[in-house]
N, C-alpha and C positions, 0 to 999 in steps of 0.2 A: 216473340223473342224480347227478353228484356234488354233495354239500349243500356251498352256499356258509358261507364259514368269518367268525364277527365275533371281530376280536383288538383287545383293548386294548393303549395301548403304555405300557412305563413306561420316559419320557426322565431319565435319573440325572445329577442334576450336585452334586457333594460329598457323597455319600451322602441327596440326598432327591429326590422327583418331582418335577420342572418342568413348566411350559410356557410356548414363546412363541407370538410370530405372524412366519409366515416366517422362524425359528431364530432369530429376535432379542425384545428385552424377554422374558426368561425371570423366570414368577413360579414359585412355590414351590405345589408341587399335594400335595403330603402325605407320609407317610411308605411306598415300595415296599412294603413286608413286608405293612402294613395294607392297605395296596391290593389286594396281588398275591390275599390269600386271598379278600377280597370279592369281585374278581372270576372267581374257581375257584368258589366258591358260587355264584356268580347267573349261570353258563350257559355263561360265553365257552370259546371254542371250542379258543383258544393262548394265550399271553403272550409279546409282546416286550418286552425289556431292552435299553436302548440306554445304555451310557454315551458320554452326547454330549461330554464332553469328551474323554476317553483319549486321541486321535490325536492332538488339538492340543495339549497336555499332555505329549505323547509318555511318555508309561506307560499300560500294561496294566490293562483291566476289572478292576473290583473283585471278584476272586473271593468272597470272604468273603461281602458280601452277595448275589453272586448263591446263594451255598450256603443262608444265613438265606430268601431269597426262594422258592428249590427246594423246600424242607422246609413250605410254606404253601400248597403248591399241587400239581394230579392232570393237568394237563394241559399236553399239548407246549409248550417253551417254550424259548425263542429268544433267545440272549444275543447282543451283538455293542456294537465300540468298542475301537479298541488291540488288535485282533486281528493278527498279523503272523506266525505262525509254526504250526507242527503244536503244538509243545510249549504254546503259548498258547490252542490249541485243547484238548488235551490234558485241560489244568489245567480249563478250566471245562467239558467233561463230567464229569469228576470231582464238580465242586461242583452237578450237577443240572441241566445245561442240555443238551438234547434236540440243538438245532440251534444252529448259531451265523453269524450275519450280518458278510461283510466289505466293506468300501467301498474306505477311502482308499490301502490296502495289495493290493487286485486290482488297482488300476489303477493303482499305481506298479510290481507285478511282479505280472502275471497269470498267471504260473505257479505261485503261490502256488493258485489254484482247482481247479488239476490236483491238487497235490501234495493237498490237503486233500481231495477227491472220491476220494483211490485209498487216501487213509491210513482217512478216518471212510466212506467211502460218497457218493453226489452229496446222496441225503435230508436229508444233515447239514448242507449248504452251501447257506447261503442267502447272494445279492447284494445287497445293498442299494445302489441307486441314487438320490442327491439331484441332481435334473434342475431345469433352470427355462429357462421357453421367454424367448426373447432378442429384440430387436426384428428379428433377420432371420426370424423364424419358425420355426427349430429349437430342437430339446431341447436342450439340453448339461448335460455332468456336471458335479459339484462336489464339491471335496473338502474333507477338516477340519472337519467339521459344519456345510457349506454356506459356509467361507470362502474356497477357493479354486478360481475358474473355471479350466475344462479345455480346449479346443477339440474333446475328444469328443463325436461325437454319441452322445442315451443309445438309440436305437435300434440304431446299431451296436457299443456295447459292450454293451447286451444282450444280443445274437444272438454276440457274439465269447464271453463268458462262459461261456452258455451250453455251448457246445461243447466249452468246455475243462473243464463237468463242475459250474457250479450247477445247481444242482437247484428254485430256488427263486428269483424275483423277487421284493423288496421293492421298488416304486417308489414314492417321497415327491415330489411338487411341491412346490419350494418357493417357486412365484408363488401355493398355493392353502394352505399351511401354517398353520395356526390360524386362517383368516380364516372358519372356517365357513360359509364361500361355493359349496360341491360340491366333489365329486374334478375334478380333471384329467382328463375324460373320454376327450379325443381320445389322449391320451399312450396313457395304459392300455389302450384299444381298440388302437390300434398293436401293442402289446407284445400283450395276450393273446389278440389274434388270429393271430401270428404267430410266438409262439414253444411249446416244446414245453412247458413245465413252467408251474406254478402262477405267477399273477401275483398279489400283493397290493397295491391299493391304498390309499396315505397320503396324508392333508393334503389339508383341507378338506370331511370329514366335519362337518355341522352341524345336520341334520334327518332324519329317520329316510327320508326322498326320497328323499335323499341317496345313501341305501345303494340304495336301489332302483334307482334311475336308474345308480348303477356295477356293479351287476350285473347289469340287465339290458340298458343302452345301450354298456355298454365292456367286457362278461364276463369282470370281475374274478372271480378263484377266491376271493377275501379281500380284506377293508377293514379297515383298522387306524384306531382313530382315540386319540384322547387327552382332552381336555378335555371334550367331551360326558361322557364317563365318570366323568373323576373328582372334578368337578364339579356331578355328579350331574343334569346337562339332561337324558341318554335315558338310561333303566336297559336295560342288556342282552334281559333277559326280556321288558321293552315293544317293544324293537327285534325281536328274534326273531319276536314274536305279531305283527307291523305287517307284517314282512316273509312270514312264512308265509299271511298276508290276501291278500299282494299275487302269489300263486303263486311264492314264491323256496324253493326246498329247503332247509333249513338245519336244525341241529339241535337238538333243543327242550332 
């Protein structure tokens, strides 16, 4: 059985960690660098790096500190934000990033997933999906750090992505985004029952249940969460020992 994966996220706005609820009221969660190595000490599994602003901004991840972030930490780590080209990719493998995460820029030209799956490999290419279910009952996507609705559905550009070579689902709710209220169960069951590659669920991790109930009720491969972490509510090591209690694989 493949051991289920816990990844912190570090949301970067002006070079420091945030958080909101539902990608809005963003407070200030600490300094990345401090962060990133605390959490490569105490067990987690990956690290993602989101500069949530880059697209709306329209410029490019902050290399520099994802390089300072790299140099602080042993394990896979996932940058993504203002990603729009190979050479953009390029640049921050260079500066220490394993994987890198694109959104708003697959699903303006999804041939950008191809080009980047045949240049770095699909391992390298992770999607990142910000969905939020609508009063007619569907998913849809959302672009610019949740600012602009799409009329895609996120099951079908999941399974479209995919094909053209991610390798890797990030799915974020953002009707479940900070409210520490549980993952989006049905979404993520949809997706990681249904498609080929790792699914990771975000937004609305808030009790170490939490994790349970998305790995066991929706067989997420990974849960990413933010504010429990850096905040200090569930320490990593306690969530691992809760979850290994409760029969979940995972690694110690």
């Amino acid at each position: 059985m493949l051991t289920k994966r816990i990844i912190p996220c570090l949301d970067i706005k002006d070079g420091r960690t945030v958080k909101g609820t539902n990608f809005v009221q963003l407070k200030d969660a600490g300094d990345p660098i401090e962060l990133a190595a605390m959490y490569a000490s105490q067990g987690a599994d990956e690290l993602v790096f989101l500069d949530i602003t880059a697209t709306h901004e329209r410029r490019k991840t902050l290399a520099d500190l994802v390089n300072k972030v790299a140099r602080q930490i042993n394990i896979p780590f996932t940058v993504g934000g203002g990603i729009s080209t190979v050479e953009d990719v390029r640049i921050l493998l260079q500066n220490g990033a394993d994987k890198i995460s694109v959104n708003t820029a697959a699903v303006k030209n999804p041939a950008l997933i191809n080009e980047l799956a045949k240049e770095f490999g699909s391992q390298c290419v992770v999607l990142a999906i910000d969905t939020k279910l609508e009063d007619d009952g569907e998913w849809y996507v959302y672009l610019t750090g949740g600012r602009t609705k799409t009329n895609i559905r996120c099951v079908d550009w999941a399974r479209k992505a995919v094909d053209l070579g991610a390798g890797e689902i990030l799915l974020t709710s953002m009707n479940h985004d900070g409210t520490k209220s549980g993952f989006a169960l049905s979404i993520t069951k949809r997706l990681s029952t249904s498609l080929p590659v790792p699914v990771i669920a975000s937004g609305g991790g808030g009790t170490m249940q939490h994790f349970v109930d998305v790995f066991k009720e929706a067989s997420a491969d990974a849960a990413l969460a933010a504010s429990i972490f850096h905040f200090k509510e569930i320490s990593i090591p306690d969530l691992k020992n809760y979850l290994s209690d409760q029969d979940i694989s995972i690694r110690k």
